[in-house]
N, C-alpha and C positions, 0 to 999 in steps of 0.2 A: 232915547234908547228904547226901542222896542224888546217884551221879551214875554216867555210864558210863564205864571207864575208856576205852574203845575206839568210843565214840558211831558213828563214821562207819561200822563192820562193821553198825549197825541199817538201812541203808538197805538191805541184803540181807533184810529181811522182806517188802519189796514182792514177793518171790518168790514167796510161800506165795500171794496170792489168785492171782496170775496161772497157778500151775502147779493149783490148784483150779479154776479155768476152764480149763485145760486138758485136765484128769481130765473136766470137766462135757463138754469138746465131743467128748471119744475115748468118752466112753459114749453119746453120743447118737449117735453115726456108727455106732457097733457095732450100738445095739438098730434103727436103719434098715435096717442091712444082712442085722440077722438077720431083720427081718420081709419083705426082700426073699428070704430062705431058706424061709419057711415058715409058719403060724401060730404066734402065739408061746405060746398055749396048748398047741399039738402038741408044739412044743419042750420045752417044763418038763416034761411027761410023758417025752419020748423020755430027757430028762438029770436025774431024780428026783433026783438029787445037790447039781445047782449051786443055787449059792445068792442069791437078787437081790442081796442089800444089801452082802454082804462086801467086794465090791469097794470100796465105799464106805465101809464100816468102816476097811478097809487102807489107805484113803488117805488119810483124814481124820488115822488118828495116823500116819500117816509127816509130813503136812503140819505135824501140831502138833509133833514132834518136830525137824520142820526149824525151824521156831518159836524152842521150848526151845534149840536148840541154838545159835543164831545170836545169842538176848540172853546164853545165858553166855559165846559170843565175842567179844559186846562189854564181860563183864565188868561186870555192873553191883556197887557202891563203896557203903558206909556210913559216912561219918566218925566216927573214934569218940574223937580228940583236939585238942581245940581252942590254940592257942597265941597270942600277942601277937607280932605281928610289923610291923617298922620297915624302912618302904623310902621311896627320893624318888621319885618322880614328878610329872608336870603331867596336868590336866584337858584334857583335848579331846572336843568335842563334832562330829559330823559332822553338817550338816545336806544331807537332800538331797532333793532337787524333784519330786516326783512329779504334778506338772502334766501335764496331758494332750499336752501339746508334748511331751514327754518320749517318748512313743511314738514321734515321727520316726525314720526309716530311714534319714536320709542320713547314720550311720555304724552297718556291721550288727554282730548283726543290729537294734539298737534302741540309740536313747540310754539309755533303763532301763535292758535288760539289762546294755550297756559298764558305767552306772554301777555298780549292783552288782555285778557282778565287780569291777572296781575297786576299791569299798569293801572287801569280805568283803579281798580281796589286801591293802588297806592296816590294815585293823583287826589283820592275821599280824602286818604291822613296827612296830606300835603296842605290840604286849604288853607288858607292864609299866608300863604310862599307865593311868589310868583314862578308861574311852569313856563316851559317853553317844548319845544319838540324838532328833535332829528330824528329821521330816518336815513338809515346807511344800509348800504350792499356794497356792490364796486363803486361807489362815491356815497356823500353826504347830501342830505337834503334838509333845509330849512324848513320841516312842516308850519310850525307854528310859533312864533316869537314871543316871548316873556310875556306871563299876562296872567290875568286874575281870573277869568272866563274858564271856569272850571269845567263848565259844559261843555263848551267847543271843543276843551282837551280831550274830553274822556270820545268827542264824537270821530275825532281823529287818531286815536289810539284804536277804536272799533273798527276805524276803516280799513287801517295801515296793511297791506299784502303783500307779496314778493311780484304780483304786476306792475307796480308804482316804480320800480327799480329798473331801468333800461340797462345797465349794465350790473352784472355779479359779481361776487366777491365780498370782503367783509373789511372795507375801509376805514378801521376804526381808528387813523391818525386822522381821516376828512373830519370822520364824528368830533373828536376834540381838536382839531383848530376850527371847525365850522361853530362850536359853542364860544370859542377864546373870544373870537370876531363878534359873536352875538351878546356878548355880555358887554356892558357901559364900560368907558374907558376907567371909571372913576373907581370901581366895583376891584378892590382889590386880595378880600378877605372876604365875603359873604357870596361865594359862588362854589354852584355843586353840578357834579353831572354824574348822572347813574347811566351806567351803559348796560342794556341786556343783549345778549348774544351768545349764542355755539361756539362764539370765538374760532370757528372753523376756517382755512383761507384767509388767516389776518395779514396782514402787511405787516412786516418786519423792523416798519419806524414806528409802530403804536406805541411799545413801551416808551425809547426816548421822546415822543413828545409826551410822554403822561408824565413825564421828569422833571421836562422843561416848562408843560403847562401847572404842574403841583409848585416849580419855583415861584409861580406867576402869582398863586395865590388859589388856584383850582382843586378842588379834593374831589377824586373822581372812586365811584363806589361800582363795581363789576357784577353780575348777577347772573351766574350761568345756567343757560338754559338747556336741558335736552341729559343725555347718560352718557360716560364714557364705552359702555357697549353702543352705543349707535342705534344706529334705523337707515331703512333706506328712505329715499325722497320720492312722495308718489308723483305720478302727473297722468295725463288722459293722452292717449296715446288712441285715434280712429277711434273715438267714442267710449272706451276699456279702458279701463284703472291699470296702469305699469307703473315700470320703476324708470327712474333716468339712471339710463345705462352710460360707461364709457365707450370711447373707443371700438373695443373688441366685444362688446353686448351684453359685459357684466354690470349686475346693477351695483350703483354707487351707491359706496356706505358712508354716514357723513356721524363722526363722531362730536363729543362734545371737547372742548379743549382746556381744563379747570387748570391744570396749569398756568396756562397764557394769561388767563383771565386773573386769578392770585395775582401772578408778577405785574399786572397789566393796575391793579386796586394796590398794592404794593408800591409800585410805582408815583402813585397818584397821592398815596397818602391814606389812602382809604381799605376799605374792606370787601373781602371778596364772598359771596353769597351763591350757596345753590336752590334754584327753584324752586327745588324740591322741600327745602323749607316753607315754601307758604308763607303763613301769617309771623312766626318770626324772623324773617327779613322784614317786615313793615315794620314792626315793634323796635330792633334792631337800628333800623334803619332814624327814624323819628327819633329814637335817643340818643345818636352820632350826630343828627343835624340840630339836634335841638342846644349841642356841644359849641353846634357855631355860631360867629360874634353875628347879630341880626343887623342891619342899617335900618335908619329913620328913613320913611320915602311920604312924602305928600304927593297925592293924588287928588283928584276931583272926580267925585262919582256921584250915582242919582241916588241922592236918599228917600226920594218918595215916588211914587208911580201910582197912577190911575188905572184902575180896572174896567174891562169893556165888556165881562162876561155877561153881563144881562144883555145886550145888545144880540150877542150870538143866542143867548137861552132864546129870547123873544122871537126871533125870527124862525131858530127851529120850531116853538111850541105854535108859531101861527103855520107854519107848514102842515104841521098833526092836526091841523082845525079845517084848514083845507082840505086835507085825504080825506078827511070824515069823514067833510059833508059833499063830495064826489063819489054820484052813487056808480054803480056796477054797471047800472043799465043806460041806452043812448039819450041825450037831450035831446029834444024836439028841434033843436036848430041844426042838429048836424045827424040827423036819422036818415039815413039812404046815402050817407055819404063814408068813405073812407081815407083817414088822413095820410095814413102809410101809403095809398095806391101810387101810381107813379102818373094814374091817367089824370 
């Protein structure tokens, strides 16, 4: 199993193109200014020495060495011992709405965003459970399947948009029969599903299977997102920020539905939650599951991994040793020559 010990230091590679467009716009300012000096042919003559392309050379491997050097401070891991390991835990499945209602503003900056932050926050106090992941609109989608990979969760909880959804609406009976199917047959006490949602547009069988899956052994926890005053739903309409209008060119107003969602955690067994609590729904939340009976599960996982970070330090620090000693001016073997020409 490959992995990074330090994943979050790779989001410091977004550096390398941004400071490469930035070497691209200090070169291109330079050779204006020098043709605002002179002809640029006069020049190369008056300075026989400089060199076009070095500059480019020198900053290409500082760039790659900022590169090398930032994935071995994330440290990337090879497992190289596997072991059987025995731990309790329960199954929870998050599903969550990415319905084009979901876009509304009336709490910022987006019901989306709230909700993922949220999630990624609640997937932290969940560790040691195994997570899985729906996404629903007008159907259900199996994101991500029971699992211990806490990273992957929270990278698909950041993704998650109302694009991914080809058809709308807010199928919250797919969301719990797509988790019933997803849970082990054997699994008849130790399964959870938190549904976040507007609850806007539901389908009208959600409660009775929240009934018949709570008979099953399912305790499902509701978490409403968004105001019962509403917002409207923006979108880009010829490049400009509108609203999505109906019919007759009024914009639609998409409210929150805390009702539904009550009867819907009601139903289920469980409890209903508004956003707008924040960190008490976490708190809340960990102390209702922590109510529930855990199962033994043995697994097999790597308990030791190998580190390759010097490999990467090493090759960026010879990079740095390189630029060094690559002077500004032409070598004698490539003087009267240019590599960029096309002749």
């Amino acid at each position: 199993m490959f992995r990074f010990e330090n994943e979050y230091f790779l989001y410091a590679l977004f550096m390398v193109p941004l400071l490469l467009a930035l070497f691209g716009g200090v070169m291109w300012w330079r050779k204006r200014k020098l043709k605002q000096l002179g002809n640029l042919k006069l020049l190369d003559r008056l300075t026989p020495q400089y060199s076009r392309y070095k500059h480019w050379t020198k900053s290409i491997l500082i760039l790659l060495s900022l590169g090398f050097l930032i994935i071995g401070w994330a440290n990337p891991q090879w497992g190289t011992k596997k072991e059987k390991v025995k731990r309790k835990s329960i199954d929870v499945f998050l599903a969550m709405d990415i319905s084009n209602s979901m876009l509304a503003e009336d709490i910022a900056p987006s019901r989306m965003e709230r909700t993922r932050n949220f999630t990624v926050k609640l997937i932290d106090q969940l560790k040691g459970e195994r997570i899985g992941l729906i996404l629903f609109a007008g159907n259900a989608y199996l994101q991500m399947p029971l699992t211990t990979d806490y990273a992957a969760a929270e990278l698909f909880v950041r993704s998650a948009n109302p694009s991914q959804a080809p058809a709308q609406g807010t199928a919250i009976s797919e969301a719990i029969d797509l988790a019933e199917q997803s849970f082990s047959e054997d699994n008849k006490q130790h399964k959870v599903l938190i549904v976040l949602s507007d609850g806007e547009n539901h389908d009208e069988e959600a409660l009775e299977r929240a009934q018949s899956a709570a008979a099953n052994g399912l305790l499902i926890f509701a978490i409403g997102v968004g105001t019962p005053n509403g917002g409207y739903i923006p979108q880009a309409i010829g490049g400009r920020r509108d609203f999505k209008r109906d019919s007759e060119g009024a914009p639609i107003m998409t409210r929150l539905n805390e009702q539904m969602l009550a009867d819907l955690a009601s139903a289920g067994n469980g409890s209903y939650f508004n956003l707008a609590e924040g960190e008490k729904i976490v708190d809340a939340l960990k102390t209702s599951l922590d109510r529930v009976e855990k199962r033994e599960l043995e697994q097999r996982s790597f308990s030791e991994f190998e580190s390759y970070f010097q490999y990467f330090i090493g090759i960026g620090l010879l990079l740095l040793i390189v630029e060094f000693l690559i002077p500004y001016t032409r070598s004698g073997i490539l003087a009267g020559k240019d590599l960029f020409s096309s002749n």
